[in-house]
C-alpha positions in Angstrom: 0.0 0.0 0.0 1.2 3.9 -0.9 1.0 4.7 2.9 3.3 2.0 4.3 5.7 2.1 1.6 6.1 6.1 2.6 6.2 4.9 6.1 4.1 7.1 6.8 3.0 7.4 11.0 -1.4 7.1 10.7 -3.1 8.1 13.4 -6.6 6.6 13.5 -9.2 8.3 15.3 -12.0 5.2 15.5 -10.8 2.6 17.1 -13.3 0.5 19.9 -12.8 -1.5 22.3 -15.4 -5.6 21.4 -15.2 -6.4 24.5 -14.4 -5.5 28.1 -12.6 -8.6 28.1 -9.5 -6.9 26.6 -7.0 -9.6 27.3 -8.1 -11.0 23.5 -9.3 -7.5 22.0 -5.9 -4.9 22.5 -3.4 -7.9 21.2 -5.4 -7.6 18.4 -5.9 -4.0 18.0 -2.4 -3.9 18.3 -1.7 -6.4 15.5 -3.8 -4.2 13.2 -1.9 -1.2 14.1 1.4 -2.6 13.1 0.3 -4.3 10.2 -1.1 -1.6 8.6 1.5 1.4 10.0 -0.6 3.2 12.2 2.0 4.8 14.7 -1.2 5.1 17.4 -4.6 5.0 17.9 -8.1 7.1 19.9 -10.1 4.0 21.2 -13.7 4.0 22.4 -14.6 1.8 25.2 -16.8 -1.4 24.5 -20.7 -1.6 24.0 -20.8 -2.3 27.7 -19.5 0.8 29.2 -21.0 2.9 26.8 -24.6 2.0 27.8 -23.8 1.0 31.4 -20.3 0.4 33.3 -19.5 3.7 32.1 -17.0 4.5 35.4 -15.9 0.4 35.0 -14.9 1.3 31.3 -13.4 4.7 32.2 -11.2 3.2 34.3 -10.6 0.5 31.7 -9.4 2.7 29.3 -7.1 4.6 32.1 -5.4 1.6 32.7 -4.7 0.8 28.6 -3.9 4.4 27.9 -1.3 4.0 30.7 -0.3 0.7 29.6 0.5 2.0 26.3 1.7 5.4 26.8 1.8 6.6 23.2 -0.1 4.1 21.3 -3.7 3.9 22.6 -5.3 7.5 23.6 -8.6 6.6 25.3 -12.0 8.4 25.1 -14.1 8.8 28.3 -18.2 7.9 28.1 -21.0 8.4 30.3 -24.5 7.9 29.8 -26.5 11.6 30.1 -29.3 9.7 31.2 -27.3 9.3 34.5 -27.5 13.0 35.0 -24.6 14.3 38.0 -23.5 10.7 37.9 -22.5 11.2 34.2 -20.5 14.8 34.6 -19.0 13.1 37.6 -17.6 10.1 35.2 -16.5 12.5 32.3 -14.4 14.7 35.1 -12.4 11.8 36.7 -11.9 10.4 33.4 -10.5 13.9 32.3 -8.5 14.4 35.1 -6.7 10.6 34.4 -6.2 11.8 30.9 -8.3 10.2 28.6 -8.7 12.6 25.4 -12.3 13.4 24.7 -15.8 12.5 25.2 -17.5 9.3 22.9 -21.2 9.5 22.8 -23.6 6.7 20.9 -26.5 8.1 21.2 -28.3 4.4 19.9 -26.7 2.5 22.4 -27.3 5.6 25.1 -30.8 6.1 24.2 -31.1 9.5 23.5 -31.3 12.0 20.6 -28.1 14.4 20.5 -30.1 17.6 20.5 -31.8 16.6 23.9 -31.5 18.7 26.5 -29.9 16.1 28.6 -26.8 16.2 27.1 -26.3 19.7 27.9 -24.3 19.0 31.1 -21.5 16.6 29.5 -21.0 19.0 26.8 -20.8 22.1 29.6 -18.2 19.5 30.6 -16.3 19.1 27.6 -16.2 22.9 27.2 -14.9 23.9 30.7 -12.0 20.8 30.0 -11.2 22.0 26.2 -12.0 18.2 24.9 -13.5 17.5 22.0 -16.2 15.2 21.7 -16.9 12.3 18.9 -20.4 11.0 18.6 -21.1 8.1 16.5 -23.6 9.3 12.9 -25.8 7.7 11.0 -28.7 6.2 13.4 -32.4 7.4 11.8 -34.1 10.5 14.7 -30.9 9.7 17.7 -27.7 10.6 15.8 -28.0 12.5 12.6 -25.6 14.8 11.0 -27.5 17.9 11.3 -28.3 17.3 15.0 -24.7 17.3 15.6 -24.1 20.2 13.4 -26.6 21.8 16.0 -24.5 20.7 18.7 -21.5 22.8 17.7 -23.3 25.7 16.8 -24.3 25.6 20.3 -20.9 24.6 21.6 -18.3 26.7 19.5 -15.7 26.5 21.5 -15.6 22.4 21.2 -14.3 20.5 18.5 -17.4 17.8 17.6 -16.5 14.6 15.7 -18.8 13.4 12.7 -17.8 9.4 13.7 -18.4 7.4 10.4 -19.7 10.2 8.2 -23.4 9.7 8.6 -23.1 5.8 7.9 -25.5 4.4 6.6 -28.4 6.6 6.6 -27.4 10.2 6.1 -24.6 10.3 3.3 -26.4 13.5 2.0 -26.4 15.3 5.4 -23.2 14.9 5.7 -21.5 17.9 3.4 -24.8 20.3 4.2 -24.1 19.5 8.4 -20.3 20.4 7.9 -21.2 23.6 6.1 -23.3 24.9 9.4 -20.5 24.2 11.8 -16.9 25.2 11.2 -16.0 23.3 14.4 -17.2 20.1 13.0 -15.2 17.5 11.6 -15.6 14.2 9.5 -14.1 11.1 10.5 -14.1 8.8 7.5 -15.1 5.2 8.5 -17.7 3.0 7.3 -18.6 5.4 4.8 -18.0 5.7 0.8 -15.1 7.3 -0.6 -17.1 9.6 -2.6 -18.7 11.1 0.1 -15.2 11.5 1.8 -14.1 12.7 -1.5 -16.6 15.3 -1.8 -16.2 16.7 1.8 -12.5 17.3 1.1 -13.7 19.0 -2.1 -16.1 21.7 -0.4 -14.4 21.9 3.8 -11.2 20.9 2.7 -8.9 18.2 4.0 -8.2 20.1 7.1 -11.9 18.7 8.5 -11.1 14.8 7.8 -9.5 12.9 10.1 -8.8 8.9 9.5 -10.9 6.1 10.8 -10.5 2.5 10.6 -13.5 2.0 12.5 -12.1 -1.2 14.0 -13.7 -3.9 14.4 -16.6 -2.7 12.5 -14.5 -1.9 9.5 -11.1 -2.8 8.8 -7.8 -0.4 8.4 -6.8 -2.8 5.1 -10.4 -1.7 3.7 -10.3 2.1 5.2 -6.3 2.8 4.1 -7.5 2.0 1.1 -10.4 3.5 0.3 -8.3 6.6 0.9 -5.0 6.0 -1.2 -7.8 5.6 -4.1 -8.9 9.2 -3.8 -5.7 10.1 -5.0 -5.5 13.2 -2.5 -2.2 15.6 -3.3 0.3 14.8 -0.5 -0.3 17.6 2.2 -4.2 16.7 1.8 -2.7 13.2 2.7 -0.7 13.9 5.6 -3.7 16.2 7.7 -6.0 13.2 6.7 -4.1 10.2 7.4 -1.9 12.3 11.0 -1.9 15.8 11.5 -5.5 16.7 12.1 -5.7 13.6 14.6 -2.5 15.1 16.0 -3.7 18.6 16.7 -7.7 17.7 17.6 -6.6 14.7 20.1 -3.3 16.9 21.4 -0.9 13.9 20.3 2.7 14.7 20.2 5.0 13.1 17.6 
């Protein structure tokens, strides 16, 4: 492939944890990363701890992001339904370092433009940390909703996680439009709707995701290299936009 024969260092924001069993799951995270050349990864925490165990998989995440200091850069979660309980999660998470905030909204059961969300994002804002929502899901997590979320929220850098897949391909160029604070992440989605992102926010709004284990990074690398982006477009996809969003030093 064109980006491991440049050797080049991918950071890929949309990685998640299968399982809270990680003794199986981060060996083979891991094996992905070097297989494909991605220097280091932003992982989500497992179904589990998204909808539930949100302080068990905060905690879980600590423990790899210390493990691997420099590879794995953990997002915090906390369901909004758990009101105090939830800013409480998001602010000990913070304080261990994990990078920013991962919401589902399907597996949290809420729509993003609820007013109980109000209080992580308040969070996020007083903490500087950006926050990626997972796209796509029909009336919970559409692309304009989250465009509406950072109007709201200038100040925070929102996350667009799998460009609207499946749903809301057509969303996804009009949401980016209303928000300059919101970025794409590229999973899961089709190249020409990556493509034609670049084309009209430019490449300084992408950020790479392999979307593992939903996706693959031999399908997602790929799907890249064939847009047949100059080199600098290239580089801010595949590292330097992770870089400066997630606050990942070389």
């Amino acid at each position: 492939m064109k980006v491991n024969n440049w050797h080049m260092k991918i950071v890929d924001s949309a990685m998640r944890l299968d399982s809270m069993e990680t003794d199986g799951a981060v060996p083979s995270m891991l094996d992905e990363m070097d297989r494909f050349g991605i220097a280091c990864a932003v992982v989500a925490p497992a179904d589990a701890a998204v909808a539930v165990h949100n302080v068990a998989g905060n905690l879980q995440m600590v423990d790899l992001v210390t493990r691997y200091r420099g590879r794995l850069f953990g997002l915090a979660v906390a369901n909004p339904w758990f009101g105090r309980d939830a800013v409480h999660a998001i602010e000990g998470a913070f304080a261990r370092g994990l990078c920013g905030l991962f919401l589902h909204p399907r597996r949290q059961g809420f729509r993003l433009t609820e007013s109980i969300v109000q209080p992580l994002l308040e969070t996020c804002r007083r903490h500087r940390k950006p926050v990626y929502s997972s796209t796509g899901t029909p009336v919970c997590a559409e692309p304009f909703q989250l465009a509406e979320l950072a109007r709201q929220f200038p100040e925070i850098p929102f996350v667009m996680g799998h460009a609207g897949y499946s749903d809301f391909w057509y969303d996804v160029v009009p949401a980016l439009k209303q928000a300059s604070n919101l970025m794409l992440e590229t999973s899961c989605q089709v190249a020409g709707v990556i493509d034609g992102a670049i084309n009209v926010v430019g490449a300084e709004r992408v950020l790479y995701g392999s979307g593992w284990p939903r996706s693959s990074p031999a399908v997602e690398i790929q799907k890249i290299e064939r847009m047949n982006l100059g080199a600098a477009a290239l580089r801010r996809v595949m590292r330097e936009n992770a870089m400066k969003l997630w606050g990942i030093r070389p």
